[in-house]
N, C-alpha and C positions, 0 to 999 in steps of 0.2 A: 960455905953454904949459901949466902949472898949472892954470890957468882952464879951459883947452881940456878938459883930461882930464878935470877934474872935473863937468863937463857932459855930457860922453860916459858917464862912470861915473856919473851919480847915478840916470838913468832905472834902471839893472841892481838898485841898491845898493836904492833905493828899494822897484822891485816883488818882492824877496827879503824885505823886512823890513817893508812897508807892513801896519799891520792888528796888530802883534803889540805888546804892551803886558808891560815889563821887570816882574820881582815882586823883591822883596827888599828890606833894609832901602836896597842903595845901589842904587838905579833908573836913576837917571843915569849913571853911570860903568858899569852891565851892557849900557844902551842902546847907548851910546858905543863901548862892544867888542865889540856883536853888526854895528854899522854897520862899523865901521874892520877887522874880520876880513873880510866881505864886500867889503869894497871892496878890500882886499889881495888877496882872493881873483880878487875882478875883473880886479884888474889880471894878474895870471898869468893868468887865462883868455882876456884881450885877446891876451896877449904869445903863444898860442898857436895864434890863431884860435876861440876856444872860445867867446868871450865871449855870442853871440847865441843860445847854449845855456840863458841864464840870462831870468830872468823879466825883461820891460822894462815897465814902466810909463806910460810916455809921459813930456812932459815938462808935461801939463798937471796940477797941483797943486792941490786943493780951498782953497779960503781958508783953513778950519780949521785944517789940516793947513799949511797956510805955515811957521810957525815952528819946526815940528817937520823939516821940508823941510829950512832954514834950518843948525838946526842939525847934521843929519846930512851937509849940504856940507862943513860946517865941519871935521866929523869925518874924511872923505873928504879934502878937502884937506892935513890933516895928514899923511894918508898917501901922498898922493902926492908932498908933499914932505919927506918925511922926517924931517915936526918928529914924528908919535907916539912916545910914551915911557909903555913899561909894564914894571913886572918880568917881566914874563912875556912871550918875543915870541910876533908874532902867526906863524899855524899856516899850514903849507901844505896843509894840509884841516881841513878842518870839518863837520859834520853837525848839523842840526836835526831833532831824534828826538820824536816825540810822546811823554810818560809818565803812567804812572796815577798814582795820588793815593800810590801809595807810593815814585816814580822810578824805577820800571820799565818801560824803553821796549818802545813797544806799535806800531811799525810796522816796516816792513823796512829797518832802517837800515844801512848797512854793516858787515861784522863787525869792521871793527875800534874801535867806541867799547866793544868788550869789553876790549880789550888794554890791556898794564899802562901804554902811551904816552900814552894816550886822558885827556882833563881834561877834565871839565866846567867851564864859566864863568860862568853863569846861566840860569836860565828865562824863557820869556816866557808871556803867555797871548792865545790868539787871541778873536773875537767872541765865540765858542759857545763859553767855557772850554774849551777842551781846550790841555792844557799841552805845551810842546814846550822840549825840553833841548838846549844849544849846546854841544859836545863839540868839542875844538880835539886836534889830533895836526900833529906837526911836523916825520914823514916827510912827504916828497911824494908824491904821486898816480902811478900808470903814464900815462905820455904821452899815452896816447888816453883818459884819466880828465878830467871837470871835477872839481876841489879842492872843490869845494861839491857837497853833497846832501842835500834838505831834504825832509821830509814833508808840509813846509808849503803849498811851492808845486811839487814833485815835480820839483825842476833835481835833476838829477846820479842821478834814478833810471836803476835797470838798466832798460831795457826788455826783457822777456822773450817772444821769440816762441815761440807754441806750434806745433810743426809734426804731423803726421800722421806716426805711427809708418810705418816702410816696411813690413811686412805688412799693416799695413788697405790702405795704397796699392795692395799688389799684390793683395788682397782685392776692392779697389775696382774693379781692372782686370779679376778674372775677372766679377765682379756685370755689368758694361759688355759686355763681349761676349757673355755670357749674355743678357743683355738687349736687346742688338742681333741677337743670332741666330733671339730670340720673334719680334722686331716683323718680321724679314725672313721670317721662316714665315708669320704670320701674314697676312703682304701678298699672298705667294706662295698661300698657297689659298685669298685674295680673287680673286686675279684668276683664277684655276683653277676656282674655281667659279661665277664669271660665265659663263667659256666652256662648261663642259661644261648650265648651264642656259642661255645664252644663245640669241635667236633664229638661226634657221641661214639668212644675209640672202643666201649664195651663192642660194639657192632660190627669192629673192625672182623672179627672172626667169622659172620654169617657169610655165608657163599655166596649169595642173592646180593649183598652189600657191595662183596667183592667184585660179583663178575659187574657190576655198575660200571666201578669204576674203571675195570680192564676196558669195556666197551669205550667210554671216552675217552681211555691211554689208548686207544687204537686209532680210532679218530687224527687225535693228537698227532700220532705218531708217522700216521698216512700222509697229512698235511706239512706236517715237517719234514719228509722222505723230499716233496713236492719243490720244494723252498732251497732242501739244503738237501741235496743229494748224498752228501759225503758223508754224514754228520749221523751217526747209527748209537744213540745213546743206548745204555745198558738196559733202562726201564723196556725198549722195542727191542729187543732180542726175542721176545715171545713171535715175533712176527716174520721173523728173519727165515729163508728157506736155505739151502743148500748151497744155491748161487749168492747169496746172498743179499738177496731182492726181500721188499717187503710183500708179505701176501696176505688179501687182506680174507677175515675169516668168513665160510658161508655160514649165513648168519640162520637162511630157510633151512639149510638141510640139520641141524643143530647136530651137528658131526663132533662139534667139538673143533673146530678147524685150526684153533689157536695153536696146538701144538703141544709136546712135552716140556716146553719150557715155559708155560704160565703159572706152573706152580712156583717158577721162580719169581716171579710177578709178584704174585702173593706174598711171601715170603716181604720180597723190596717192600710193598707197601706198609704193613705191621713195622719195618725197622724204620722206615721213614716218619713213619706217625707217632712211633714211640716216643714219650717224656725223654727229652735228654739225646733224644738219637741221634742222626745222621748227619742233620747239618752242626751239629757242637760235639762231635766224636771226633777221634782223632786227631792229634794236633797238627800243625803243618811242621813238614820235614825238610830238611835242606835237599832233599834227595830229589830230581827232576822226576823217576818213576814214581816214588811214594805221591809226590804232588799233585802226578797228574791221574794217578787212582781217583785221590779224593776228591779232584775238582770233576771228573767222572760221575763218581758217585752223588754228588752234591744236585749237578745238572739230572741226574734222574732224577732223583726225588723233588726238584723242583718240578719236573715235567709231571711227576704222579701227583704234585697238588695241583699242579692248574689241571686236571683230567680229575679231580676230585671236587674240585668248587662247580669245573662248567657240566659233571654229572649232577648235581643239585645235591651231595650229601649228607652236608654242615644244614645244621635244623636252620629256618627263617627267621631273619633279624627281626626283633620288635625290640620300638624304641617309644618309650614311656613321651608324656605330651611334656615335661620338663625338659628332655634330652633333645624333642625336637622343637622346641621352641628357642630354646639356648643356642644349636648348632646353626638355626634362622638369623637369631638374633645379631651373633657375630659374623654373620654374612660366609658362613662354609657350607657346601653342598655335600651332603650324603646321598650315596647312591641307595635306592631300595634293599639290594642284598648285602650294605655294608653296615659295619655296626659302629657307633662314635662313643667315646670314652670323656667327650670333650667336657662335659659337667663337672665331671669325676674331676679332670686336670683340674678342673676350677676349684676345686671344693679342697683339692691337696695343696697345689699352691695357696691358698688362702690359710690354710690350716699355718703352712712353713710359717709363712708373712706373721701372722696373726702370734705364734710360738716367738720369733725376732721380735714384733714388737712389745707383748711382755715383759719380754724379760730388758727391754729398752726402759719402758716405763717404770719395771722394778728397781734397777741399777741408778735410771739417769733423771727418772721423772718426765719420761718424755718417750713419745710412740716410738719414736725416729733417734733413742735413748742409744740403740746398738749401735748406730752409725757416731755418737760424739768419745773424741778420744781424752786421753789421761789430759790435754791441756782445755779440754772444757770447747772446744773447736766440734764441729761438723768435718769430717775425715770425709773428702773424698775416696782414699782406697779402700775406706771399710764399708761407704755405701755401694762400691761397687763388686766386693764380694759379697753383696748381701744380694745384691740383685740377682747375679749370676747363679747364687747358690737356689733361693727361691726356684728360678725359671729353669735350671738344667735338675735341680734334687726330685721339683715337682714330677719335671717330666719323667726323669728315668723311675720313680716311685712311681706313676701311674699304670708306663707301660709294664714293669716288671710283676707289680697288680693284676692288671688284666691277661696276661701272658702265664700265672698263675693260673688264675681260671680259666684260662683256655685248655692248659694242659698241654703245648705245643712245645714240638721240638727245642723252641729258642725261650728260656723263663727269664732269665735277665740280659738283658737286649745291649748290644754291643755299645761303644759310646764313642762314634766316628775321632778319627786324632784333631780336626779344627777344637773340636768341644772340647776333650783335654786339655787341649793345648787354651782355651780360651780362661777352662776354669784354673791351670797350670798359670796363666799369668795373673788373674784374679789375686791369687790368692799370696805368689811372687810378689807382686807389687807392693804391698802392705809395708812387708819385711825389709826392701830395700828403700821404701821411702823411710823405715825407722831407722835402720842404720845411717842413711844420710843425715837425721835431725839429729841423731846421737853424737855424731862423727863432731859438731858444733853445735852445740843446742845453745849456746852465749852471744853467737856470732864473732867471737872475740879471735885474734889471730892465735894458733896452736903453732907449737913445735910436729913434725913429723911420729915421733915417739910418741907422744899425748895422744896428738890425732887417731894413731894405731892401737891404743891402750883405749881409747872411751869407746872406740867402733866395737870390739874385738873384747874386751878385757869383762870380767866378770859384771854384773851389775852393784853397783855403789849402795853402800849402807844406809838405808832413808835415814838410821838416826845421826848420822855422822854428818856435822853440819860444817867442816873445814875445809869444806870446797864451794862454801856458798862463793859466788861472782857478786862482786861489789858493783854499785851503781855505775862508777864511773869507766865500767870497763863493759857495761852492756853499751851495745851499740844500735842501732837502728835495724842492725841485721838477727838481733836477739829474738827467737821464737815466740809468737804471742800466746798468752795465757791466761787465760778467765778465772775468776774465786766460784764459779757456780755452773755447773750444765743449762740451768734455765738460760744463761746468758748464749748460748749457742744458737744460731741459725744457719738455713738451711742456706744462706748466701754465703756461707765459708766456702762452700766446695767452689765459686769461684772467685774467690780474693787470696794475694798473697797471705802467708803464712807468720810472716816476719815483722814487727812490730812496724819498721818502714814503709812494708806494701803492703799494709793489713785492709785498708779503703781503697786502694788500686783493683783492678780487674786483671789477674793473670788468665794472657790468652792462653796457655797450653792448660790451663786447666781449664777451661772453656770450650776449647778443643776435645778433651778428653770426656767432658760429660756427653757431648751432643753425639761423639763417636757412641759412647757406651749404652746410651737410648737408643739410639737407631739400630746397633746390635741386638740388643737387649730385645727391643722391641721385635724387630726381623725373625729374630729366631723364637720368639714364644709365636709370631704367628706360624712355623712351619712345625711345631709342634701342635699349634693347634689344630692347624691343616691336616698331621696326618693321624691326629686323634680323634679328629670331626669323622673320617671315613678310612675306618678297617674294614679293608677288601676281604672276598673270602678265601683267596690263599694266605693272606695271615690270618683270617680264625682259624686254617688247619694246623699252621705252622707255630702260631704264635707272633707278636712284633719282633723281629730282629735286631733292630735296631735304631738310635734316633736318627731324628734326620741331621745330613753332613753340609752343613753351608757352607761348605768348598774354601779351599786355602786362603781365596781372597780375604776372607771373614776376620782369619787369622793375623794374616797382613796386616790390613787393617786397625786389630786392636792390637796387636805389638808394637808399631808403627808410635799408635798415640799413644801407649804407655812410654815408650821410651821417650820421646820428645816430652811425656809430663816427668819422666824421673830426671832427664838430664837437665831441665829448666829447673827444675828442684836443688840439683847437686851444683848445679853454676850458682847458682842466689843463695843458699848456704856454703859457698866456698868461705874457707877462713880468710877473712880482710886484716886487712895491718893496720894497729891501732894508730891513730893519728900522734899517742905519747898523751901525758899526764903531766902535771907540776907537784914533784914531790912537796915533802914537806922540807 
């Protein structure tokens, strides 16, 4: 049974004390008491449940390291049978304290290696010299204590959660319905202002309304007969004679000159105007005839709203002294017959913004709370879905808002592929910079296999503490990590990430912010622009769609995302440790 324990116990004894190398004139017999305190200590933390709290090593042993292995069984077995024999018994706590060059401990060691109970037993030193003091006391621990706490391989620290004071929280909660009450304003006189500019479709049916419109479809139709000879859309077929000439109607003799086919006119117009109709009916077909119907049909009904906006149909825009002082302000020109939405955007955007930072405040204690990730860091890929989300959710919520109250063919407005594609990397981005910090979050060199297991492999037990990384195995490349969100700023997004380049300036992520502002910024102005002035074929139509800032846009921010992810995945590649001096 001897054999049994000491097998069970050596992995624990082992990954506590592996890497650390005894000083003094008696080396051996300091080794020998750092091992046998540990392993007493193990055994109380076995006999408690506690034991898998302690660092485990595995049971695979480097050759080097074999006889050092060897004899720290040996040591362990004396203890577990009862043969150790020292003046001094072993402690039912222990602490391993890092200390300066004068033995003055220099990390958070419990308070009691101050008290008068408290004895030092030897030092050891790790890879990186840094010296750590073995401090023996021989009360025992409070129950729910492990006996051991080491600075070495951090068993037996407190864990200290930081929570959100309860006034930011209720802070946070007034920020949150303040900001839920913008975006619900904001929605509310998007669709309020669709209706009172929208077209008035009850009307559509009067004759008088009709024959309006027919007259500038005629107009229209004469002058594009004029222009484009060839080009006889569906909407002018009322006009079409025999030879196929257009002919234009007598308007003095009121003959009716337009012909048997305006009732087909009629008809086109009511389907075009309908909620849902003609430009978002039917989908596209592989078929060249099906295709080129609908792109037919599409061009008339476009030509019956421009012959419906320049007959003056659509009621006359008024725009409140807020809507035009705002639309001034930001420097956008509205035309008289067009209507601007651009408040609204504001009031929606802000709402989003204002919703993010809430719940920032709630979580992190901090406005800009959404943007700091699990290591207490400012993320730049989480500020920059946050922006995108903001400035593409606003817009396409305003327009599909007012597109609402308009009651137009198009209600929720297409979203060009750059914009996909922009909020498609957005959001891409996040996930592959995790898997990168995952893939080596120690810095330390991996096997192939590990490597494919920590990317890939389930996520790890928070309780399971047998994979903590010992001190002398973090490296300069090991991820940095804050005890608090307060400690986050807003200068992480550009400093390295890695304890080595954490006060350096990484240019790809320098690169990356000033690309995703000038994006950012670009495209909320051509939202703004085409929310500042809806022409009046889209109040017949509705908005169709956002605006497309063309491939380059796209180029652009994939461009700088890849260059920020591959500078990320080179500076987190696994390094090969320089080696250790066993014991």
């Amino acid at each position: 049974m001897a054999n049994d324990d000491v097998a069970v116990l050596s992995p624990y004894v082992w990954g506590e004390t592996r890497g650390l190398a005894p000083q003094g004139s008696q080396q051996a017999a300091t080794q020998d008491r750092l091992w046998s305190v540990v392993a007493y200590l193990a055994i109380k933390a076995r006999e408690r449940g506690q034991l898998d709290q302690m660092k485990n090593a595995g049971a695979t042993v480097e050759a080097p390291s074999a006889a050092a292995y060897a004899r720290m069984q040996d040591a362990i077995g004396a203890v577990v049978e009862g043969r150790y024999s020292s003046p001094t018994p072993l402690p039912l706590q222990a602490a391993l304290c890092r200390v300066d060059a004068e033995g003055r401990p220099l990390s958070d060691g419990p308070a009691w290696i101050f008290s008068p109970g408290a004895r030092p037993t030897g030092d050891f030193v790790d890879a990186a010299g840094r010296v750590f003091r073995l401090f023996e006391l021989v009360d025992p621990p409070s129950p729910d204590r492990l006996g051991l706490t080491s600075g070495y391989t951090s068993t037996g620290s407190l864990v200290r959660r930081w929570q959100v004071p309860p006034n930011v929280r209720r802070i946070a909660w007034l920020v949150g319905i303040a900001a839920a009450v913008i975006f619900l304003f904001g929605g509310a006189w998007s669709i309020l202002t669709g209706l009172k500019a929208g077209f008035p479709r009850e009307n559509i049916v009067d004759s008088a309304f009709q024959g309006r419109i027919v007259r500038a479809l005629e107009a229209n139709c004469l002058a594009g007969q004029n222009s484009f000879p060839g080009v006889k859309p569906t909407a002018c077929a009322f006009l079409v004679d025999d030879k196929g000439v257009y002919v234009a109607s007598n308007r003095e003799s009121g003959t009716g000159a337009f012909g048997p086919k305006v009732g087909m006119v009629a008809s086109l117009i009511e389907t075009c105007v309908a909620p849902g109709g003609v430009l978002r009916a039917q989908p596209e077909s592989d078929e060249a005839g099906d295709k080129a119907a609908q792109d037919a049909v599409r061009a008339s009904c476009e030509l019956v709203f421009r012959s419906m906006a320049s007959a003056g149909v659509a009621p006359p825009v008024v725009r409140s002294a807020i809507e035009a002082t705002v639309t001034k302000w930001f420097g956008f020109r509205a035309p008289a017959n067009a209507m601007t939405a651009l408040t609204q955007f504001l009031l929606i955007t802000l709402g989003i913004a204002g919703l993010a930072a809430a719940l920032g405040l709630g979580m992190k204690g901090r406005l800009a709370g959404i943007w700091i990730d699990e290591r207490n860091r400012v993320s730049l890929a989480r500020a920059q879905v946050t922006l995108w989300t903001v400035v593409a959710l606003g817009g396409f919520a305003t327009i599909a808002l007012v597109n609402i109250g308009l009651g137009g063919a198009a209600t929720f407005p297409s979203m060009p592929w750059p914009v996909a594609a922009a909020l498609g990397i957005a959001f891409a981005s996040p996930m592959l910079s995790a898997v990168i910090l995952k893939a080596n979050p120690a810095g330390v060199a991996q096997s192939p296999q590990s490597l494919i297991t920590s990317v890939f492999g389930f996520a790890p037990d928070t309780t399971d503490f047998s994979a903590r990384t010992s001190v002398h195995e973090v490296s300069n490349s090991a991820l940095e990590a804050r005890s608090d969100p307060m400690k986050a700023s807003i200068t992480d997004i550009f400093f390295g990430e890695q304890v080595g380049d954490a006060d350096t300036v990484d240019l790809s992520r320098l690169q990356n912010v000033v690309l995703t502002v000038v994006l950012v910024m670009g495209y909320f102005a051509m939202l703004g622009a085409q929310l500042a002035a809806i022409g009046p074929v889209s109040l017949i139509t509705g908005v169709a769609s956002l605006p497309d800032p063309g491939s380059s846009f796209t180029s652009v921010l994939l461009l700088s995302h890849a260059t920020y992810l591959g500078t990320k995945a080179y500076n987190n590649a696994p390094r090969k440790n320089s080696g250790s001096p066993q014991a």
